[in-house]
N, C-alpha and C positions, 0 to 999 in steps of 0.2 A: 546296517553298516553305514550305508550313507546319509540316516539319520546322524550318526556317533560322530563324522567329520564334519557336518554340517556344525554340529553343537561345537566341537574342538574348534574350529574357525572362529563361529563365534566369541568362544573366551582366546581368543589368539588376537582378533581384532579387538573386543574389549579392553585387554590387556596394554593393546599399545603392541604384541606383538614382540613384546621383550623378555628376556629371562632374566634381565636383572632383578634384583630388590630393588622395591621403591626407597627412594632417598628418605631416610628421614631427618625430620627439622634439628638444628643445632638448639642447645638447650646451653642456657645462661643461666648463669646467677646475678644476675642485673634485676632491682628492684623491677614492678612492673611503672611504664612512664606514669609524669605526672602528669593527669588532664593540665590545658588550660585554662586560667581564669576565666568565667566568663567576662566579656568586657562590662567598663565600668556603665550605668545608664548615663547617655547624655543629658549635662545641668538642662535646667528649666528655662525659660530664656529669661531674660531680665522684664520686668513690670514693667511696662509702659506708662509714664504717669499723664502724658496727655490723654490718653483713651478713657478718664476720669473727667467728664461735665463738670462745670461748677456746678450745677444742678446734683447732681449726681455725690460729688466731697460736699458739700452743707448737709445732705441728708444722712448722709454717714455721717458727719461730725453730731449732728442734731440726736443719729441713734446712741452715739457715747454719752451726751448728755445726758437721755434718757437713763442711758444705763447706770450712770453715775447716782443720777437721781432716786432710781431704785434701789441701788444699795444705802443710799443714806434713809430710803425709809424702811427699808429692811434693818440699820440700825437700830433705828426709833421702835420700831416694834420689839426687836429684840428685847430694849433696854436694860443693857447690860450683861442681859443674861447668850454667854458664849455660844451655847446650843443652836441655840434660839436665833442669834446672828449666822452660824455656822449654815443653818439649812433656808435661810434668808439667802445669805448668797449663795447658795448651791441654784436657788428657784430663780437668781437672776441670772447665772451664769446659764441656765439651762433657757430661758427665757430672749437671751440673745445670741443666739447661736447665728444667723444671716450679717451683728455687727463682727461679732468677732470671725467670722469666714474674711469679711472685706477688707479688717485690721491685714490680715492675716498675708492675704494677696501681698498689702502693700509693704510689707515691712521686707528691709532693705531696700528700698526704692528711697536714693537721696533726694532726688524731689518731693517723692512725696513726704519724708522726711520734714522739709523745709516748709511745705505748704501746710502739713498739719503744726504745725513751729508757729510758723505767723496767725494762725486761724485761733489758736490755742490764748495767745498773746493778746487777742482782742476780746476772746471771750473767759477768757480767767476767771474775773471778778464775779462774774455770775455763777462759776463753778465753784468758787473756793468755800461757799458755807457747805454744800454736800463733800466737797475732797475734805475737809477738816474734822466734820462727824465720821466721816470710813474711818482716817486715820486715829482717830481717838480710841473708836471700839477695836481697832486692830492692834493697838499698843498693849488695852487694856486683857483681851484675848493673846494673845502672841504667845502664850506660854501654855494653852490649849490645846492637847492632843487634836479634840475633832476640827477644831479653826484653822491649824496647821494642814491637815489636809485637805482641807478646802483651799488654802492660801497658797499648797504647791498647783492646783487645777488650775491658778491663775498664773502661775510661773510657768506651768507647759504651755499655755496658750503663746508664750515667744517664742 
C-alpha cells in the first residue's frame, strides 16, 4: 500500500499536481511564416589600382600582346578554314588563363581603365597588323556555328 501512494504522489507531482486538462495550442489558418532572406553578400571592394607596379601593368600589357599575337597566328594556321581557327582560339584562350584572371581583377577599375587607354595609344601600331588578321578571319567565320561558340567564351570573360 505504501508502495501504491508513493507511485500516486509521484504522478501527482509529475503532473504539476493539477486536474485540469492541459491547455491545448490555438490552431490558425494563417499560412506558415515566410523565412527571411538571407542577407545580400557584401560587394567586393573596389580594385586598387595603385597596388599594380609599373613593373607589374607592362607585363600584363606584354601578356595581351602575347595573346593577341597567338591568335593571329592561330589565324594563319587556320587559313581560312573556320574549324580550324575555332580550336586555335579555344588553345589560346586556354593557354592564357593567369592574363585574363588579371584583365579580370581590373575591369571596372576607372584607372585602371585610363592607364590601360594611354598604354594602349602608344603601343597600337605594333598591334594593329595581328588585331586586323583576328578581325578578318572573325568577319569571315561570324556566321559559323562552332566560331560562335568560341566567340561567346570570349564575351563571358567581361
Amino acid at each position: 500500500m505504501k508502495q501504491l501512494v508513493t507511485v500516486g504522489l509521484m504522478c501527482v507531482i509529475a503532473c504539476g499536481g493539477s486536474s485540469k486538462p492541459a491547455q491545448q495550442p490555438t490552431v490558425t489558418n494563417a499560412p506558415p511564416p515566410v523565412p527571411e532572406p538571407a542577407p545580400a553578400p557584401e560587394p567586393a571592394p573596389a580594385f586598387d589600382a595603385s597596388s599594380v607596379s609599373d613593373a607589374e601593368f607592362e607585363a600584363t600589357m606584354n601578356q595581351a600582346i602575347a595573346m593577341f599575337d597567338a591568335m593571329a597566328a592561330a589565324t594563319d594556321a587556320a587559313a581560312g578554314d573556320c574549324h580550324k581557327l575555332s580550336v586555335g582560339f579555344v588553345g589560346v584562350l586556354d593557354d592564357n588563363h593567369a592574363f585574363i584572371d588579371t584583365a579580370k581583377r581590373w575591369k571596372g577599375s576607372a584607372d585602371m581603365d585610363a592607364r590601360t587607354e594611354a598604354w594602349m595609344k602608344v603601343h597600337m601600331d605594333g598591334m594593329m597588323p595581328a588585331m586586323i588578321k583576328i578581325g578578318t578571319a572573325g568577319q569571315k567565320c561570324a556566321d559559323d556555328a562552332e566560331f560562335q561558340a568560341v566567340m561567346k567564351r570570349f564575351d563571358e570573360l567581361e
